[in-house]
C-alpha positions in Angstrom: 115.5 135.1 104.1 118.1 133.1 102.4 118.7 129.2 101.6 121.1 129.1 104.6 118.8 131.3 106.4 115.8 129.4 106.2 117.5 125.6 106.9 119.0 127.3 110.2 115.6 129.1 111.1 114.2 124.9 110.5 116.9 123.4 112.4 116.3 125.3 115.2 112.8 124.7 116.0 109.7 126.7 116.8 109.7 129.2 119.0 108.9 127.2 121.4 112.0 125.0 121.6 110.3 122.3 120.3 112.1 120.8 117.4 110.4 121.4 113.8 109.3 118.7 111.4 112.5 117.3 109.4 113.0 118.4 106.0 113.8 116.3 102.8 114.1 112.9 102.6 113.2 112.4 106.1 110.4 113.8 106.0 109.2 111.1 103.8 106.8 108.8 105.5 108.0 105.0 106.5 106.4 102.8 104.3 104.4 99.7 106.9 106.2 96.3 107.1 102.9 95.0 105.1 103.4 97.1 102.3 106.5 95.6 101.9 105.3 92.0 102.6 102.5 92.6 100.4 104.7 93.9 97.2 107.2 91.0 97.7 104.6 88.4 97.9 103.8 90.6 94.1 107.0 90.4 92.5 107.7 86.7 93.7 104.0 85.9 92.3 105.4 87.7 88.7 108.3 85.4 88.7 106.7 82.5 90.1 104.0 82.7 86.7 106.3 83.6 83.9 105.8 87.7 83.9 109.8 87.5 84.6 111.8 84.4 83.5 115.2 83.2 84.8 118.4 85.6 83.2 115.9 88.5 83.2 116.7 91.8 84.4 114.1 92.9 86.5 112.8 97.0 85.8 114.6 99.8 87.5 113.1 100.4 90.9 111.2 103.3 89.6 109.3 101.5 87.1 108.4 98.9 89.5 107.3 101.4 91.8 105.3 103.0 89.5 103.5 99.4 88.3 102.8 98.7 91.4 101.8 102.1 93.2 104.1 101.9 96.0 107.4 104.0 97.2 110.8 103.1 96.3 112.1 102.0 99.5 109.5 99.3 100.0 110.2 98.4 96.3 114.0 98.3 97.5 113.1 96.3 101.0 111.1 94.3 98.6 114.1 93.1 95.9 116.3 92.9 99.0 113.8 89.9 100.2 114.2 88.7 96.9 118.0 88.5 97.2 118.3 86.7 100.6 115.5 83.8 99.1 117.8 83.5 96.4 114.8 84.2 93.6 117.0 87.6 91.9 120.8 88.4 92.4 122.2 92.1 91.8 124.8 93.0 89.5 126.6 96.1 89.8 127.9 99.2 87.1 126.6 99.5 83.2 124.1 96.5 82.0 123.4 96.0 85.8 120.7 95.4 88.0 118.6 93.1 89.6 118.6 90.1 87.4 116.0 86.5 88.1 117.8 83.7 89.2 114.8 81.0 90.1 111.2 80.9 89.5 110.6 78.7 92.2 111.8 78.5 96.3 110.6 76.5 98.9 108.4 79.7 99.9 106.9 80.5 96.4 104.2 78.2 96.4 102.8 79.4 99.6 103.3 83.1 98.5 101.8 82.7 95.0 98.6 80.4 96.8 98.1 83.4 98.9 98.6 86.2 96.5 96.0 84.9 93.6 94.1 83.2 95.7 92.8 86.6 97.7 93.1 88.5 94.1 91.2 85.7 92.0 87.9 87.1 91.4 89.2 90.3 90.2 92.0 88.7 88.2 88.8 86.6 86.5 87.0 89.3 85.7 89.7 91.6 84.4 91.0 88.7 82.1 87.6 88.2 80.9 87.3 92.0 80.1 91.0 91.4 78.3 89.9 88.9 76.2 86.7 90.6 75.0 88.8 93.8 74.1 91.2 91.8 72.3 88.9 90.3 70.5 87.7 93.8 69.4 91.1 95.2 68.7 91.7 92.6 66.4 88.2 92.6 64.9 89.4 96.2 64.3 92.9 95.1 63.1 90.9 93.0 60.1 88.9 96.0 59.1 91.6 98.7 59.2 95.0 97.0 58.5 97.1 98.5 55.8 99.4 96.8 53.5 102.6 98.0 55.6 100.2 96.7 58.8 100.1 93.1 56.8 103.5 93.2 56.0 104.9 93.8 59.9 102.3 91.2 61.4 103.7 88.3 59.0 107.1 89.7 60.2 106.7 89.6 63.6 105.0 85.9 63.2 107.8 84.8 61.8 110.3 86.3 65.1 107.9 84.3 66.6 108.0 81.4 65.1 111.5 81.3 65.2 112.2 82.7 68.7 114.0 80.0 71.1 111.6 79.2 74.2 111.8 81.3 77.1 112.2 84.7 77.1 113.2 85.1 73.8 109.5 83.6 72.5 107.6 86.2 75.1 109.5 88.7 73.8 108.3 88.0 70.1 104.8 87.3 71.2 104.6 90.8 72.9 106.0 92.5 69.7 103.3 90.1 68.1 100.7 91.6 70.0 101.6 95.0 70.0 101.5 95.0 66.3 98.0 93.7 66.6 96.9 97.0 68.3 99.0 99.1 66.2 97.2 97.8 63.0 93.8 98.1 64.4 94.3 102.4 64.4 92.6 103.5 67.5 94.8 104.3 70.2 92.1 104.7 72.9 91.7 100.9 72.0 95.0 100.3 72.4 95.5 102.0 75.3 92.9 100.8 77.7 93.8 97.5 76.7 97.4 98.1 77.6 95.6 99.7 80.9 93.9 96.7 82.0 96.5 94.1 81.2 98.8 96.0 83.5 96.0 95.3 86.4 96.9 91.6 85.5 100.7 91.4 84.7 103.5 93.9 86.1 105.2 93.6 83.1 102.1 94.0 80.7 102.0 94.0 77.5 103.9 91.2 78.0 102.1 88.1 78.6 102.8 85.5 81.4 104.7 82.7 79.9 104.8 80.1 83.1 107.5 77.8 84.2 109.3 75.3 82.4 107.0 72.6 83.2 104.8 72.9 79.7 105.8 75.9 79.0 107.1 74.8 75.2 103.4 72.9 74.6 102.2 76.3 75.2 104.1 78.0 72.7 103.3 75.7 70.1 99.9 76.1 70.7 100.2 79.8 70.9 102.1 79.6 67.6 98.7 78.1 65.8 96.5 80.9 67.3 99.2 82.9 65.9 99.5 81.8 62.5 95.2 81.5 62.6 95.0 85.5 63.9 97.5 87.0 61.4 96.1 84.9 58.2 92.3 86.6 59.4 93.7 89.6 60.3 95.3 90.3 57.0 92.9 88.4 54.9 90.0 90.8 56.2 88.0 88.7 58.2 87.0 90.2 61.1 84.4 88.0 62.7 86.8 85.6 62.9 89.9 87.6 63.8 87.6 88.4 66.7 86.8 85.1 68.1 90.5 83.4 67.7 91.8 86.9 69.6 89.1 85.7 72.4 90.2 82.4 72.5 94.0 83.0 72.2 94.7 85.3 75.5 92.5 82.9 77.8 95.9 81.1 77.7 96.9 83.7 80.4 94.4 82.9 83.0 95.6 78.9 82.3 98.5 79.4 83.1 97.2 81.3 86.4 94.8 78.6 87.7 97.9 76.1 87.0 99.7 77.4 89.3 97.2 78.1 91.8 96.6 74.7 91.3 100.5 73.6 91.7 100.3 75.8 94.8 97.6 74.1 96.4 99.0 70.9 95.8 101.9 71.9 97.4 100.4 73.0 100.1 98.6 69.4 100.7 
């Protein structure tokens, strides 16, 4: 039988007369109105905390589907949500896409209250595993960090350091951080790291970086644990590599309960 053959012979049915199952696309399954609410209320939670700040492009539908297991239509019905709240905007042809435009709409604070609020425990216990495996990867970093290792951590510290706030400072601190797991030379490390952050954050390894309210208090402060990691990490000292790695990323989980917080305030 043919191509032509064989999408005839499906058009027509079964023997029967009653129609077959439609081919292709259509065949496809629709994706439940909850699925869609439930990755919206996820990408305006990301926003909402910092994973994606104001002028950023947002990933390609494919990648977000990916992150966050679900089809690409709901990921589309999702962004188009998005666009009629006002939160992301859509730019068509080359360097396009779908771009943030607030953090915040008079919906957010409900949707974010709701989202970590019935994920909390998880999201506490995940970042609690986080922090413990950075503290080994950098413990690791200390031990087994070359001289070219040494050399790109003090370079990305200083991106850092000199990054404007915003995006631009996330950026460097991800770099920062990635650098970190490179120099500690175990990729299983790195890896399930990487793995469980992305449980946490849709744009892992990125960290969450907030809303403008205090957002450049806790860049400074990030810059200290900074400066305090590299110096242990390229000085050899492991121990205490470890413990300011530990302390450092329970800045994420802050930032969380601060706007759970803001949320619930709101909601009063």
């Amino acid at each position: 039988m043919t191509p032509h053959e064989a999408a005839d012979a499906g058009s027509a049915g079964a023997p029967d007369g009653t129609p077959s199952a439609p081919a292709g696309a259509l065949a496809a399954p629709v994706e439940s109105s909850s699925r869609v609410d439930d990755v919206t209320d996820r990408l305006v939670t990301a926003i909402a905390t910092g994973e994606y700040l104001p002028g950023q492009r947002l990933p390609p539908e494919r990648d977000l589907a990916a992150s966050l297991r679900a089809g690409r239509m709901t990921v589309r019905a999702a962004l188009a949500r998005l666009v009629e709240q006002g939160m992301i905007e859509t730019q068509r042809g080359r360097g396009g896409g779908s771009f943030v435009r607030e953090q915040h709409t008079t919906s957010s604070d409900a949707i974010v209250q709701r989202t970590l609020g019935a994920r909390w425990a998880d999201l506490s216990d995940t970042s609690d595993a986080i922090g413990r495996l950075h503290g080994t990867i950098a413990e690791a970093a200390a031990e087994n960090r070359t001289t070219a290792d040494a050399e790109v951590l003090r370079e990305r510290l200083e991106g850092y350091r000199r990054a404007e706030s915003g995006r631009a400072s996330q950026r460097a601190d991800e770099l920062l951080h990635v650098a970190i797991a490179d120099a500690a030379h175990n990729a299983t490390l790195r890896g399930v790291l990487f793995d469980l952050e992305a449980r946490v954050s849709i744009a892992a390894p990125a960290h969450l970086w907030g809303g403008p309210d205090g957002m450049r208090e806790m860049e400074l402060r990030a810059l200290g644990d900074h400066e305090a990691l590299v110096d242990a990490i390229c000085d050899g000292r492991s121990t205490e590599a470890a413990r300011i790695a530990r302390e450092h990323v329970k800045i994420d989980l802050e930032l969380l309960e601060r706007v759970l917080r803001s949320g619930a305030a709101a909601a009063d």
